[in-house]
C-alpha positions as CSV (number, residue, x, y, z in Angstrom):
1,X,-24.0,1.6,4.1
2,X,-24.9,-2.2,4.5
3,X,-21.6,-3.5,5.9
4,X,-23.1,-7.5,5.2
5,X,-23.0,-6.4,1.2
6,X,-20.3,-8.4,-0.7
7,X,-17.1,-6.9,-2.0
8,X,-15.4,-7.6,-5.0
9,X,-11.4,-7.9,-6.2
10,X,-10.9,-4.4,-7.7
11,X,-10.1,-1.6,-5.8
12,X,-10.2,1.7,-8.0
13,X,-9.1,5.3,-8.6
14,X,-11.9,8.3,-8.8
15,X,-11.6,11.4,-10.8
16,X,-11.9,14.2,-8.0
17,X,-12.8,15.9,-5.1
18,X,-16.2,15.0,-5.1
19,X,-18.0,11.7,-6.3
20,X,-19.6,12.2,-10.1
21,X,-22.5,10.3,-11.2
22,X,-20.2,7.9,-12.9
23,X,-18.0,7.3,-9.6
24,X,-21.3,6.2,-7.7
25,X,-22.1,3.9,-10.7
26,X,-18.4,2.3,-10.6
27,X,-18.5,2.4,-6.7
28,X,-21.9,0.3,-6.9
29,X,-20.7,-2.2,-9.1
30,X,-20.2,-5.8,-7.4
31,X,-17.0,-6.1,-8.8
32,X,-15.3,-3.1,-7.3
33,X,-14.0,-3.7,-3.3
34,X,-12.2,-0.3,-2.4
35,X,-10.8,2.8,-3.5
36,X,-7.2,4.2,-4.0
37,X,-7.1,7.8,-3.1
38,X,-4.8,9.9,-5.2
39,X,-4.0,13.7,-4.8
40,X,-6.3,14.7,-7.4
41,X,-9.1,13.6,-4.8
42,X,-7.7,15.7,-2.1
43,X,-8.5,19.7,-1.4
44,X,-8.5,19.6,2.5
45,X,-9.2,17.6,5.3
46,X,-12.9,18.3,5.7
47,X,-13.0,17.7,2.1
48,X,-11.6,14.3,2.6
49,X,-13.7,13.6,5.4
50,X,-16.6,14.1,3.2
51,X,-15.9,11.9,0.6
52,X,-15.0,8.9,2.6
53,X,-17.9,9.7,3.7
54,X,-19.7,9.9,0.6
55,X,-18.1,7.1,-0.8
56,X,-19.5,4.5,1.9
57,X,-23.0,6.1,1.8
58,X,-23.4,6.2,-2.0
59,X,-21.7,3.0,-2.6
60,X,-24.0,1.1,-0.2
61,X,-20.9,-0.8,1.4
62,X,-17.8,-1.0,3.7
63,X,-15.8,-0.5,0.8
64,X,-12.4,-0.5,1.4
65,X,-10.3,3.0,1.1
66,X,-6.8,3.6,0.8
67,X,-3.6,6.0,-0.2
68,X,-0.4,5.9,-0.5
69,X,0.7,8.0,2.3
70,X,4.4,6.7,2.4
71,X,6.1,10.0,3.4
72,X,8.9,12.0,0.5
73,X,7.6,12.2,-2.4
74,X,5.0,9.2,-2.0
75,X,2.6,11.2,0.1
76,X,-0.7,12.1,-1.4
77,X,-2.2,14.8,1.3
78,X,-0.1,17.9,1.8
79,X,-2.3,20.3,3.6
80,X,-3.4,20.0,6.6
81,X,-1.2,17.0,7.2
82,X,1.9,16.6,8.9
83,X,4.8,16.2,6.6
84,X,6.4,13.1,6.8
85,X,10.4,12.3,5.3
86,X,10.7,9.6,3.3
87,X,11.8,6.4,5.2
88,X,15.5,7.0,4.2
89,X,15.4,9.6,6.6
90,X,15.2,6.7,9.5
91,X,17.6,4.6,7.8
92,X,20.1,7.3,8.3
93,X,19.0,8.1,11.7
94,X,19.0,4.1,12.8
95,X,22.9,4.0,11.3
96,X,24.3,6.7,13.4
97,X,22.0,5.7,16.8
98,X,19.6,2.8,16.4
99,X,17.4,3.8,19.2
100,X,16.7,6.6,17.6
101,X,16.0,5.5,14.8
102,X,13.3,2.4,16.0
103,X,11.7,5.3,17.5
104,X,11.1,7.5,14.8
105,X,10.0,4.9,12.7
106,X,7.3,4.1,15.4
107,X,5.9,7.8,15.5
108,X,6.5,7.7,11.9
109,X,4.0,4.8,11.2
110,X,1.6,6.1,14.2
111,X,1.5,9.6,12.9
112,X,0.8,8.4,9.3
113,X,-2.3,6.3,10.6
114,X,-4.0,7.9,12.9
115,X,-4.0,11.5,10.3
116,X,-5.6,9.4,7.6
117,X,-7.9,7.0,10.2
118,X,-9.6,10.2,11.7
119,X,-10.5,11.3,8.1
120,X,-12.5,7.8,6.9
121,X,-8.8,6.6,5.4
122,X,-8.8,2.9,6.0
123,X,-5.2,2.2,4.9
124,X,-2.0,3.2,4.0
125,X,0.0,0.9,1.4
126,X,2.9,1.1,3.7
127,X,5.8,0.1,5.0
128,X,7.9,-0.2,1.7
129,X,9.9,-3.3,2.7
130,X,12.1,-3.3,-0.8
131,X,16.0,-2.2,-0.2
132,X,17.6,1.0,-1.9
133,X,19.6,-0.6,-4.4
134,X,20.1,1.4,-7.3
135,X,15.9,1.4,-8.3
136,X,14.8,4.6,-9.6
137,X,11.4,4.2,-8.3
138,X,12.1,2.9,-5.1
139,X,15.6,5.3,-3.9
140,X,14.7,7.3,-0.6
141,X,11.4,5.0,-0.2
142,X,12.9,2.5,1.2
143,X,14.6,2.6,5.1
144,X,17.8,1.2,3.2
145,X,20.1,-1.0,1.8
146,X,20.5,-3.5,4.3
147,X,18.1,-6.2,5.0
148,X,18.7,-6.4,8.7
149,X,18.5,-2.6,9.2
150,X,15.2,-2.5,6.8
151,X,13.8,-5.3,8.5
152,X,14.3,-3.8,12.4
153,X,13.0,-0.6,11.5
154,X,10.3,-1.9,9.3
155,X,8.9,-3.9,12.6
156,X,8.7,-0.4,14.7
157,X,6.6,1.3,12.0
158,X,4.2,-1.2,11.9
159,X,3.9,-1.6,15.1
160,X,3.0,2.4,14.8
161,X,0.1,1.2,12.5
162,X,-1.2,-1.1,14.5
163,X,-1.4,0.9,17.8
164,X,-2.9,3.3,15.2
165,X,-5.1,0.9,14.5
166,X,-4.2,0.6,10.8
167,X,-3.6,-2.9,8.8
168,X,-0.6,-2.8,7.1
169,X,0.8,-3.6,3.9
170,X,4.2,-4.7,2.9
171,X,5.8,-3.8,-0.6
172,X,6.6,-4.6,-3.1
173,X,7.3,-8.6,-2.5
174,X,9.5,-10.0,-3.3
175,X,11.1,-7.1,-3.9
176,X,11.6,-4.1,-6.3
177,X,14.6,-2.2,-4.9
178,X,17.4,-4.0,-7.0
179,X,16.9,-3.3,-10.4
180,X,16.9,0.0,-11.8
181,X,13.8,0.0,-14.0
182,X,10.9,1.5,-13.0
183,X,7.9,-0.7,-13.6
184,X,5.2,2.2,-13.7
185,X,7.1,2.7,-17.5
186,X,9.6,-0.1,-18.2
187,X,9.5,-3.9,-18.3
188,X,11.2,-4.8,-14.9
189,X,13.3,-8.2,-15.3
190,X,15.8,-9.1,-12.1
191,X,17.8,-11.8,-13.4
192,X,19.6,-12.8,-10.1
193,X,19.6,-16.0,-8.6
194,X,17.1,-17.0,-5.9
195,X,19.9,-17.8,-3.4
196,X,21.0,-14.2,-3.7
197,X,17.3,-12.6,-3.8
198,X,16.7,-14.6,-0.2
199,X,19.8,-13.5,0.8
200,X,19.2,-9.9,0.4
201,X,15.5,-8.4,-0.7
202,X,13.5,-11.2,0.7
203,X,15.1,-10.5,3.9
204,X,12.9,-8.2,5.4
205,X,9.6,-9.6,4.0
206,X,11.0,-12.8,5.7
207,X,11.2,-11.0,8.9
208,X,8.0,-9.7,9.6
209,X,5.6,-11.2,7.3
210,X,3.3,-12.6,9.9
211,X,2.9,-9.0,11.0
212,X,1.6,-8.0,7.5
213,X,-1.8,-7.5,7.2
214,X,-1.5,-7.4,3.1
215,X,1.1,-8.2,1.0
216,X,1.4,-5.7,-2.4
217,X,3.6,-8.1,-5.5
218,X,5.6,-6.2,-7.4
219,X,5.4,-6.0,-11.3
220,X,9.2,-7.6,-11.3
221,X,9.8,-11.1,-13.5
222,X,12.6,-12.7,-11.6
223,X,13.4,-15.5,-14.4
224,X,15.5,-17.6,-12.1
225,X,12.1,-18.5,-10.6
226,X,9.2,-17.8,-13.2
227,X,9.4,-16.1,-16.1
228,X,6.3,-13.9,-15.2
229,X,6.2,-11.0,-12.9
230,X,5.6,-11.7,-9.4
231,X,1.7,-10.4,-9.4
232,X,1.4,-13.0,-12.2
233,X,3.0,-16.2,-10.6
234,X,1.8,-18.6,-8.7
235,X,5.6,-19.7,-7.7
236,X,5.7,-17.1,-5.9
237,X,2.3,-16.3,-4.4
238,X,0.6,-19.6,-3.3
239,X,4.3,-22.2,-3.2
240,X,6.6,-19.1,-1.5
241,X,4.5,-17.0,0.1
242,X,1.3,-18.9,0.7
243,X,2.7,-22.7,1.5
244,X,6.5,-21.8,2.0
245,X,5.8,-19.0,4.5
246,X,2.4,-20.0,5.6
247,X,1.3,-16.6,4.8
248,X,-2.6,-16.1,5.7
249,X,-3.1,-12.3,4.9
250,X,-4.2,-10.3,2.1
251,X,-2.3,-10.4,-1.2
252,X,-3.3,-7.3,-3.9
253,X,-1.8,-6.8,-6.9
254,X,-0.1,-3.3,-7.8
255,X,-2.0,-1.3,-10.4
256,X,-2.8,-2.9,-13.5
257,X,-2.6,0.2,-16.2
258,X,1.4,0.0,-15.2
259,X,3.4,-0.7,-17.7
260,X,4.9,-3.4,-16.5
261,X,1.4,-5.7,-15.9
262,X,0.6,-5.1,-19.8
263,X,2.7,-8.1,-20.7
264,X,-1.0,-10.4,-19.7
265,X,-2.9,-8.4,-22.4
266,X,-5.6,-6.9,-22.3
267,X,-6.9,-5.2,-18.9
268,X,-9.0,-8.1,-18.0
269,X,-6.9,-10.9,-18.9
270,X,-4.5,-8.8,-16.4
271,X,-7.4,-8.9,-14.0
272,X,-7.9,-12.8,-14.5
273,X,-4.2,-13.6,-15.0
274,X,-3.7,-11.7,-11.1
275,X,-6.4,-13.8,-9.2
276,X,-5.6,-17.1,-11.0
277,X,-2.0,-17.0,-9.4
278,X,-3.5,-15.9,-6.3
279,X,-3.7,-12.4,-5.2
280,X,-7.0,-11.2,-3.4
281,X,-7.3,-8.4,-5.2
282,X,-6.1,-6.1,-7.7
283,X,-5.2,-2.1,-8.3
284,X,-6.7,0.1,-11.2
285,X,-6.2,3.2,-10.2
286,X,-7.0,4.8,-13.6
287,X,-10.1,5.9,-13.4
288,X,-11.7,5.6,-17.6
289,X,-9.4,2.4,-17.3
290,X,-11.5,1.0,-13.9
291,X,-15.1,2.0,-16.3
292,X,-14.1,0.6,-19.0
293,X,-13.2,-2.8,-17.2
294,X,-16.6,-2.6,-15.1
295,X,-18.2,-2.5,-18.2
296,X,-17.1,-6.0,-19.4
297,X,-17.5,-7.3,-16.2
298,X,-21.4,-8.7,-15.9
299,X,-20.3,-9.6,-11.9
300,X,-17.7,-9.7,-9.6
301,X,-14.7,-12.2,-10.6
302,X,-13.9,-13.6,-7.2
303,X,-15.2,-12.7,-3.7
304,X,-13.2,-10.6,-1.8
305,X,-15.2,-9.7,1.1
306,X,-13.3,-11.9,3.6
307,X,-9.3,-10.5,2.0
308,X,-10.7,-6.6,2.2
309,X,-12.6,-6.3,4.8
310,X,-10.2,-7.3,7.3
311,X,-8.2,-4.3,6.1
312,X,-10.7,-2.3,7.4
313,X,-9.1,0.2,9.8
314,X,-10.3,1.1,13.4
315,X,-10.2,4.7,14.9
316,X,-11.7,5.3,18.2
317,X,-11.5,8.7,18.7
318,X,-12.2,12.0,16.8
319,X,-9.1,14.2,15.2
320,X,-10.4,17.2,17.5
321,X,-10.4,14.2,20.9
322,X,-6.8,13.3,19.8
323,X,-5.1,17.0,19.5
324,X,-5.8,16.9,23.4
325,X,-3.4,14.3,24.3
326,X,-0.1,16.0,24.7
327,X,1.9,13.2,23.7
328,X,0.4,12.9,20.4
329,X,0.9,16.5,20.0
330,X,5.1,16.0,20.7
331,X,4.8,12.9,18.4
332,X,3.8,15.2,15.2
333,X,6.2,17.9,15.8
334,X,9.2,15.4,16.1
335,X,8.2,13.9,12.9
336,X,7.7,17.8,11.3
337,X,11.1,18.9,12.8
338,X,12.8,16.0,10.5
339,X,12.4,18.1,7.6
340,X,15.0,20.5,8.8
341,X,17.0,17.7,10.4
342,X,21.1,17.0,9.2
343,X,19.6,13.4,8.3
344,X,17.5,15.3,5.6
C-alpha cells in the first residue's frame, strides 16, 4: 500500500465478502478514494479484517473505508458485534435523566468506533444530526425532536469517536428529518422557510460543526433557498456552510444511485454536478453502477487526497489488547443491556 498515492472523489460499494477481479480493477482506478461497506460484505469479524486488509493491499493505497454503523436498523455488522439501539434510545434516556443520557451516548459513539477501528474500518457515517420529525427514513435514527436535546447528545457521541479515534461525520445537512419523503425512493422537497429551518433542523449542525470531521448533504431541495437539493447547491455548501460557518472539513455527497440525486441526469453529470457545488466527494455504493461510471471516467475528476485522507481513522491497540481493559468490557455490556431496557 503506497500511502503517498493520490486519491480520487468516489468512494464505492463492492459486491461481497471477498474482493473479485473486478473490485481490484475498480479499487485501482484513480478516480475511486474509499469504500462503503454494506452487509453483503460482511460474514464475520475475521472475515472483515481480511478484506480491509485486502482492500488496502490490492488497491495499492490508503483508501478510505467506511459503514454505516449507526445502531437500529442502520447497522451493517451483526455478528460478532455488539448490538447497538438506535439513537432514539438516548433521546429517551436524556428526557427522563440527562446525565444518563450524555453518558450513554459517549459509550455509544466509543463502542461503535473502536469495534469497527480494530477490524481496518476507518469510519462510521455517524452521528445522524437530523431531528425525528415525521421522516420515514430518518424516525428512531435520529436522538430526537428537539434541537437542543439533539445537539447535547450529539456532542457526547462524538466525543466517543474521537477518544475512539474515529473522524466523524454529521448527517444529513442541512437536514432530512422534517419531511416525510424518503429520498432513497422519492423526490424530497421541504418547502419551509429558512428562518424556520435555522430555527429548528440546522440547530444541531450549528452546534457542533467545528467538531465534524465530514459533513454528509442530504438529497433534500429546500426551495426557499435553491431550488436544487442540498448535495447540488452551492447556497448551501460553499455561502452557508463553507463562508457562513467557516466550515473547513470534509463535505461527501450521499449516494448518487438514490433516487433523489437523479434529478442531475445521468450518473456523471450527478458526479460533476456534486463537486462543482462543492462537496469533496461523492457516494456510489452500487457496485455495476460505480463500474459503469469508472468506465467513462479516463482519470480522477478532482483530487481528493487532502478531504479523505484526514478521515483516516487511528487505532492503537489490537481487539484481543482491548477486551483486557475492564472498563471497556462494562462499556459494551451497558450498551448490550439497552436492548432489554424500558427506553427500548
Amino acid at each position: 500500500m503506497n500511502e503517498t498515492q493520490k486519491l480520487g472523489p468516489l468512494l464505492i460499494g463492492i459486491a461481497g465478502t471477498e474482493l473479485e477481479p473486478q473490485d481490484v480493477e475498480s479499487l485501482q482506478h484513480p478516480a475511486v478514494g474509499g469504500v462503503v461497506l454494506f452487509t453483503r460484505n460482511y460474514a464475520s469479524p475475521a472475515q472483515l479484517q481480511d478484506l480491509t486488509s485486502a482492500i488496502r493491499e490490492r488497491s495499492g493505497r490508503a483508501l478510505l473505508i467506511t459503514v454505516d454503523h449507526e445502531g437500529g436498523r442502520v447497522q451493517r455488522f451483526r455478528e460478532g458485534f455488539t448490538p447497538l439501539p438506535p439513537l432514539a434510545v438516548l433521546g429517551r434516556m436524556y428526557q427522563e435523566r440527562a446525565e444518563v443520557g450524555l453518558d450513554m451516548a459517549y459509550r455509544h459513539g466509543r463502542v461503535m468506533a473502536t469495534e469497527l477501528l480494530v477490524l481496518g474500518v476507518d469510519m462510521s457515517f455517524a452521528p445522524v444530526l437530523d431531528l425525528d420529525r415525521g421522516s420515514r427514513v430518518i424516525g428512531d435514527r435520529s436522538f430526537g425532536s428537539d434541537p437542543a436535546a439533539v445537539a447535547a447528545l450529539a456532542g457526547h457521541y462524538l466525543a466517543g469517536m474521537h477518544d475512539a479515534g474515529m473522524k466523524t461525520c454529521g448527517k444529513h445537512f442541512p437536514g432530512h428529518g422534517s419531511v416525510e419523503a424518503d429520498s432513497h425512493t422519492d423526490d424530497v422537497v421541504d418547502a419551509r422557510p429558512l428562518d424556520e429551518i435555522l430555527k429548528s433542523d440546522l440547530g444541531p449542525f450549528a452546534k457542533v460543526v467545528q467538531e465534524l470531521d465530514s459533513v454528509m448533504m442530504a438529497h433534500v431541495a429546500y426551495p426557499s433557498v435553491d431550488p436544487e437539493p442540498a448535495g447540488y447547491s452551492k447556497r448551501w455548501i460553499i455561502e452557508m456552510l463553507r463562508q457562513e460557518w467557516g466550515y473547513t472539513g470534509t463535505v461527501l455527497s450521499d449516494d448518487l444511485v438514490m433516487h433523489a440525486a437523479l434529478i442531475a441526469g445521468k450518473l456523471a453529470d450527478r458526479l460533476e454536478a456534486a463537486l462543482h457545488a462543492g462537496c469533496d466527494a461523492a457516494l456510489v455504493c452500487d457496485p455495476e453502477s460505480a463500474r459503469e461510471l469508472l468506465q467513462q471516467l479516463g482519470d480522477a475528476p478532482a483530487d481528493a487526497t487532502a478531504a479523505l485522507s484526514r478521515l483516516h481513522g487511528r487505532c492503537q491497540h489490537t481487539a484481543a489488547e482491548i477486551e483486557t481493559v475492564g472498563e471497556w468490557r462494562h462499556w459494551k455490556q451497558s450498551i448490550r443491556d439497552l436492548e432489554h431496557s424500558k427506553w427500548v
